[in-house]
C-alpha positions in Angstrom: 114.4 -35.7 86.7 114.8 -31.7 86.7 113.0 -31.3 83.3 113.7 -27.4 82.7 117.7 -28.7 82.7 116.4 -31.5 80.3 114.9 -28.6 78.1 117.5 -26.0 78.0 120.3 -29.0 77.2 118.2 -29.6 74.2 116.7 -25.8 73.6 119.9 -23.8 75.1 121.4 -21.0 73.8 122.5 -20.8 70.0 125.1 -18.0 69.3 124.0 -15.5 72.4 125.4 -12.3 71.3 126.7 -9.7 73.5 128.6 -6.6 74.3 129.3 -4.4 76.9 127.9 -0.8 77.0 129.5 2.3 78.7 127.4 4.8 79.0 127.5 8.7 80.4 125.8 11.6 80.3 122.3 11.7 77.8 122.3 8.4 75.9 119.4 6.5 74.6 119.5 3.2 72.4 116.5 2.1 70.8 116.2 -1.7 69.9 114.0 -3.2 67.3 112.5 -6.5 68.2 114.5 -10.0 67.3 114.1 -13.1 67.1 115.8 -14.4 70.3 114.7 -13.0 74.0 116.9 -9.8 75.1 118.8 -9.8 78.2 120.2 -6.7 79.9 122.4 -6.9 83.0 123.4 -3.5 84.7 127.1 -4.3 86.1 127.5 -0.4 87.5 125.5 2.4 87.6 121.7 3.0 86.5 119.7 1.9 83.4 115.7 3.0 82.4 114.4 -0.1 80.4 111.3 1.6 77.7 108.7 -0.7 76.7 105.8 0.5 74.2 102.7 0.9 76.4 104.4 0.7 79.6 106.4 3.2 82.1 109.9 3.2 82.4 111.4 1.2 84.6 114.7 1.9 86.6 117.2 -1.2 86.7 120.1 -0.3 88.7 123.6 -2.5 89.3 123.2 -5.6 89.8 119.9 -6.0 88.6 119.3 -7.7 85.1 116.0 -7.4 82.7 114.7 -10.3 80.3 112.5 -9.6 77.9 110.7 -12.5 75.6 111.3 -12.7 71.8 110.5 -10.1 69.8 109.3 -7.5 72.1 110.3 -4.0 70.8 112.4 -1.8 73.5 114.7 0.9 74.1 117.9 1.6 77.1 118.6 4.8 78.5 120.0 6.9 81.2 116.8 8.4 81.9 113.3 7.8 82.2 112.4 10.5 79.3 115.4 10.3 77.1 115.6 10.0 73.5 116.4 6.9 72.0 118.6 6.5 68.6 119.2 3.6 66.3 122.0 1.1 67.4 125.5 1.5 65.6 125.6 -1.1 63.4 129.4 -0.8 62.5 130.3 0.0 66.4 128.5 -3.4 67.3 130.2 -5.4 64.9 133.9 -4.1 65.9 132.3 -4.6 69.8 131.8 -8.4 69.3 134.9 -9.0 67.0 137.4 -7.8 69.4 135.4 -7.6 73.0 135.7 -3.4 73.4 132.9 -1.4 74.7 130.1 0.2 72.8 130.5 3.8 73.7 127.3 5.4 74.3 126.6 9.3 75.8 129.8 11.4 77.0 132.8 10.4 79.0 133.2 9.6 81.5 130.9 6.8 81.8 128.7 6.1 84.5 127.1 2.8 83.7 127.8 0.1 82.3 125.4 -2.8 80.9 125.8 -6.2 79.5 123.6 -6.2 76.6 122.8 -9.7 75.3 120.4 -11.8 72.6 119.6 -15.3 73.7 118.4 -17.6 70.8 116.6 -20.2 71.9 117.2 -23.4 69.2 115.1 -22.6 66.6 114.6 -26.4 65.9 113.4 -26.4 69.6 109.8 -25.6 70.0 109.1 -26.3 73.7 108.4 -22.6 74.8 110.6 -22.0 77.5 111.3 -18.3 76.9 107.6 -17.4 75.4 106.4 -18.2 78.9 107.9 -15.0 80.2 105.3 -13.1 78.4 106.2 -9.8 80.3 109.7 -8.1 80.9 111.1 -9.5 84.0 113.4 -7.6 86.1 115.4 -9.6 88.5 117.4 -7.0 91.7 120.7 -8.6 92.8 118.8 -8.8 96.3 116.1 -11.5 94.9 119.1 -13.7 93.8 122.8 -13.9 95.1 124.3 -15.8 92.5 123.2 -12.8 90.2 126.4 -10.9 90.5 128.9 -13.6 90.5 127.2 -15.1 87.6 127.4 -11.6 85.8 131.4 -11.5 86.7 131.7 -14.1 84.8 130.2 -13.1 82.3 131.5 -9.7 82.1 134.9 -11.4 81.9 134.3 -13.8 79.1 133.2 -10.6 77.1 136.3 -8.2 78.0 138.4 -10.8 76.2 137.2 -12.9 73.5 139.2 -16.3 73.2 138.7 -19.8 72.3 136.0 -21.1 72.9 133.5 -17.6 74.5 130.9 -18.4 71.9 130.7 -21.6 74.3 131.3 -20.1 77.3 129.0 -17.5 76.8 125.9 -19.9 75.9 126.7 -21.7 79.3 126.3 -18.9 81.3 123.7 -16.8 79.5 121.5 -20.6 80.3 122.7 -20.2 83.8 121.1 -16.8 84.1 118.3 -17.9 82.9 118.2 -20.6 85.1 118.6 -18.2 88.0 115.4 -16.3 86.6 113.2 -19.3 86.2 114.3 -20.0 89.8 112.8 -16.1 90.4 110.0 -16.6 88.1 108.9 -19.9 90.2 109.1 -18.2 93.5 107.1 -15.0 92.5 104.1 -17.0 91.0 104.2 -19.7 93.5 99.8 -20.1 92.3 100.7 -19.8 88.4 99.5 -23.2 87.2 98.6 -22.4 83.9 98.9 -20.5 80.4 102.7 -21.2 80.1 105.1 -24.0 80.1 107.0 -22.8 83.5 103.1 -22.1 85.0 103.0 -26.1 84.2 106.0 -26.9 86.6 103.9 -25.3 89.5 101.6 -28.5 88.7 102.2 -31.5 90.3 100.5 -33.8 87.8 102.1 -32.3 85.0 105.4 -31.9 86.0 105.8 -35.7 86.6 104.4 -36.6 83.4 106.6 -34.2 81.6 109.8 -36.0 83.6 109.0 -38.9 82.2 108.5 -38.0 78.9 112.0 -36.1 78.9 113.3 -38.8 80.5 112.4 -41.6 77.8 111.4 -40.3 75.1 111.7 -43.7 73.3 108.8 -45.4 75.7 105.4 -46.3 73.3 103.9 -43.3 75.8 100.3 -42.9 75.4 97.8 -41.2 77.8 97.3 -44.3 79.6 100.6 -45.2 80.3 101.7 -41.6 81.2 98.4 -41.6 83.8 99.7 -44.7 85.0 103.4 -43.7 85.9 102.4 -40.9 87.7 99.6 -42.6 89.6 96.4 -40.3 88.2 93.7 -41.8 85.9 93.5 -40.6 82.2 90.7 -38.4 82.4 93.1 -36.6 85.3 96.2 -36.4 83.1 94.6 -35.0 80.3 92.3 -32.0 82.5 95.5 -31.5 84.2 97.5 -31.0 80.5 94.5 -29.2 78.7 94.7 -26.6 81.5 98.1 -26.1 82.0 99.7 -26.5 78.6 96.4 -26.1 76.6 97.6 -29.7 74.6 97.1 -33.4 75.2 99.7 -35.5 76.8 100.1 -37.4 73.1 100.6 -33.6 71.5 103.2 -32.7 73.8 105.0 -36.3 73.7 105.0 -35.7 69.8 105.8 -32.2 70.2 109.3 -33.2 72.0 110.0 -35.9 69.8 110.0 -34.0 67.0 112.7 -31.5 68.7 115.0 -33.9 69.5 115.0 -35.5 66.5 115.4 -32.3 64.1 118.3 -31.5 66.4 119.9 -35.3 65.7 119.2 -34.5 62.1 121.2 -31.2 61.9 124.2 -32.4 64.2 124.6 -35.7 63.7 124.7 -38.5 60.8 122.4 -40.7 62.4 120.5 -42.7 59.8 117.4 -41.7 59.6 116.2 -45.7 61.1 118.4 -44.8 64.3 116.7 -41.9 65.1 113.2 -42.9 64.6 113.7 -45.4 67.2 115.6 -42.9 69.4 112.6 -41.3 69.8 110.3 -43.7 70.2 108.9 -44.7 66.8 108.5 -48.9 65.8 109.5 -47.9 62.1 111.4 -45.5 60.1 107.9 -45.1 57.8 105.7 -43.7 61.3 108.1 -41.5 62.5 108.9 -40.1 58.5 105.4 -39.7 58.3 105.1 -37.9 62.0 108.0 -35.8 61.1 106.4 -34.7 57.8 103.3 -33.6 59.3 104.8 -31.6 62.0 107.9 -30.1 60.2 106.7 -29.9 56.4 109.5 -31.8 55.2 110.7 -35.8 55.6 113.3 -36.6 57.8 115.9 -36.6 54.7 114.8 -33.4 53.0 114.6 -31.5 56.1 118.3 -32.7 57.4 119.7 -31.3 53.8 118.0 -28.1 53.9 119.0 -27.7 56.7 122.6 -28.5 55.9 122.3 -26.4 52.5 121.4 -23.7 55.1 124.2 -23.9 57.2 126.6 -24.2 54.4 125.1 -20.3 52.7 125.0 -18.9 56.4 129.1 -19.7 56.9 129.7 -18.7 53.5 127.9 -15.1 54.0 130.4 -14.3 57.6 133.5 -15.8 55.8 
């Protein structure tokens, strides 16, 4: 069971944004922090990524930069340029139709894919918040880097049915490709993030289970039993890797999946308690209560009434 594909099918991309910057000349663009993790993928010429506190960095073509949720940043052509606010209007017209974002003089000499990735926000397994630093990833560490970024250079030059789609599939494929960089940088990381936590065995095959049946009555002792460690293992093992217990984090992803059921399906509420592993609707109503504020009902309509406001404010 590969459980990072098991967490981005539930916790992938929601409405990745993106747009293609030309750039010449002096140009800076300074970006205030988001919600979702930034992703910057030099397709020709050279980009300097500025991070408060740190040097600049030089990311040339074929590289790409991810940086976590709401880390504060700024693009350049140089390493001591000065950086202007983003053209809000001159976005918008960018993503509607799929033109470039002009930046600097003609003619231009760079040209970077500039993209938010929004994890689920009914997803809490912290896939993105383990990359606590930026992470710059050359076209020589990976060679699926620049085919993947073809295709995604493509999909953005011409907006059409279904890029919003297309768009979210490949922006998880590059991330994909950096977890895959991540994993082989840090081949000691063990702990203090959920990817550190793949690099441990004992983990990693509890969490497959978990991800895989997230209906079984898991406790600690049954989780220590399927991956052939005792209890007092499994739970050493989870406290230093994940900093939880083994029945937090089963609760943890059972809660995901099923606020994602309530907004996207019309489940009853009975089906999907017992989807994800709960004997009655009144456990898993009251589980869901503690960990989400709200009961199962209440939460699905809010979140519905949101939806409903959200498509009436872009109409």
């Amino acid at each position: 069971m590969d459980v990072l594909a098991k967490a981005l099918r539930v916790s992938g991309a929601r409405g990745a944004l993106g747009v293609v910057l030309k750039a010449g000349g002096t140009w800076g663009l300074r970006l205030d922090p988001c919600h979702g993790a930034a992703l910057h993928v030099v397709s020709r010429g050279t980009m300097w990524l500025h991070v408060p506190g740190e040097e600049p960095s030089k990311v040339q073509a074929g590289d790409a930069v991810l940086l976590s949720p709401g880390t504060s940043h700024g693009i350049a052509g140089g390493s001591g340029a000065t950086m202007g606010p983003c053209d809000q209007e001159a976005t918008i017209r960018a993503l509607t139709d799929g033109s470039a974002l002009q930046l600097g003089s003609s003619p231009a000499q760079t040209e970077v894919l500039v993209l938010r990735y929004e994890q689920d926000p009914e997803v809490s397994t912290p896939v993105l918040t383990s990359l606590a630093r930026p992470m710059h990833v050359t076209s020589r560490e990976n060679a699926q880097f620049r085919k993947t970024v073809e295709l995604l250079t493509a999909e953005l030059a011409q907006p059409q049915i279904g890029t919003t789609a297309a768009v979210n599939s490949i922006v998880d494929l590059l991330l994909v490709q950096f977890v895959r960089v991540w994993l082989a940088r840090h081949p000691e990381k063990r702990s203090g993030s959920w990817l550190g936590a793949m690099r441990d065995p004992v983990v990693r095959d509890a969490l497959a289970c978990v991800h895989a049946r997230p209906e079984h009555p898991w406790t600690t002792e049954s989780l220590a039993a399927a991956t052939a460690v005792s209890r007092t293992t499994l739970s050493r093992h989870f406290r230093s890797a994940l900093g939880q217990t083994p029945g937090a984090y089963v609760t943890q992803w059972r809660m995901d999946l099923a606020s994602v059921r309530l907004r996207d399906t019309d489940e009853p509420v009975e089906s999907i308690s017992g989807a994800v592993g709960y004997a009655s609707p009144h456990a898993f109503s009251r589980a869901f209560r503690r960990a989400r504020g709200l009961p199962p009902g209440e939460y699905r309509a809010r979140l519905r009434a949101s939806s409903r406001v959200r498509d009436h404010r872009q109409t």
